[in-house]
C-alpha positions in Angstrom: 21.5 -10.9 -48.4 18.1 -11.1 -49.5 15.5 -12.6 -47.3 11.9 -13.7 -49.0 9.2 -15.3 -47.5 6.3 -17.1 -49.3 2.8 -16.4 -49.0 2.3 -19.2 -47.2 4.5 -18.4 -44.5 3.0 -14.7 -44.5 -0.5 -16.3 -44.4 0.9 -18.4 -41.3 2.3 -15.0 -39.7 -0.6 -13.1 -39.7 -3.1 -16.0 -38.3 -0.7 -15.6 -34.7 -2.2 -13.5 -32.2 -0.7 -10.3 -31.7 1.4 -10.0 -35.0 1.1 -8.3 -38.3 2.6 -9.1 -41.0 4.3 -5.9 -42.8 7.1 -4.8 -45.0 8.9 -1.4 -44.6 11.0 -1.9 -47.6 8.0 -2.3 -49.9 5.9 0.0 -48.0 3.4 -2.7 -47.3 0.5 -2.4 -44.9 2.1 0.5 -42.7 -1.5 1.7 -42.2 -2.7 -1.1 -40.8 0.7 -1.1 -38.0 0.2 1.6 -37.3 -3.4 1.5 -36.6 -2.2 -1.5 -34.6 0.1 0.4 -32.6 -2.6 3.7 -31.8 -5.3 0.6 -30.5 -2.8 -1.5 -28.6 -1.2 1.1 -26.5 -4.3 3.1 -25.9 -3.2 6.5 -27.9 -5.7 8.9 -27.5 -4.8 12.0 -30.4 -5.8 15.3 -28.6 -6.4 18.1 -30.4 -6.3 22.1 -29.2 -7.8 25.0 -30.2 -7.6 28.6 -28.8 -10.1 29.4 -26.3 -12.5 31.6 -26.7 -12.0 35.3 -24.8 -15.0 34.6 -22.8 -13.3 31.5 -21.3 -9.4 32.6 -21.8 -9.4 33.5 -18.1 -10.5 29.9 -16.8 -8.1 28.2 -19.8 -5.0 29.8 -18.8 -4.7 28.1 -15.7 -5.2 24.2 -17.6 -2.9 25.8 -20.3 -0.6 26.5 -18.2 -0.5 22.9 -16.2 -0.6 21.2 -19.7 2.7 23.3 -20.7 4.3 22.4 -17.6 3.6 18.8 -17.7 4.7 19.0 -21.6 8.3 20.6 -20.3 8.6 18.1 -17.5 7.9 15.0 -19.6 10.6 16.3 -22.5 13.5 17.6 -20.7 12.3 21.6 -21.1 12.4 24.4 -19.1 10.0 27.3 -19.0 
């Protein structure tokens, strides 16, 4: 069953609050909900590097807490 809607209708869509009008089939404005979703939950993308030798003592402690919060929040064990 094939299931158009008009561009009126998507015009009415997006004018609602909270919605955004997108089409996974035709690839259409995933960009844009996914945007959507990082702002509206209050994603924050956290990037690592590897610590310098001078501050690898002081790291590994943090590093250590991060990997153990990592393993308890998906199911792993050290």
């Amino acid at each position: 069953m094939k299931h158009e809607v008009r561009a009126r209708q998507v015009d009415a869509i997006a004018r609602m609050p909270y919605s955004l009008p997108c089409s996974a089939f035709q690839n259409l404005n995933m960009d844009g909900l996914l945007e959507r979703m990082w702002t509206s939950m209050a994603l924050v993308r956290v990037y690592t590097k590897r610590a310098r030798p001078r501050a690898a003592a002081a790291a590994a402690g943090a590093g250590r807490l991060c990997w153990t919060a990592y393993n308890s929040l998906h199911g792993l064990r050290a």
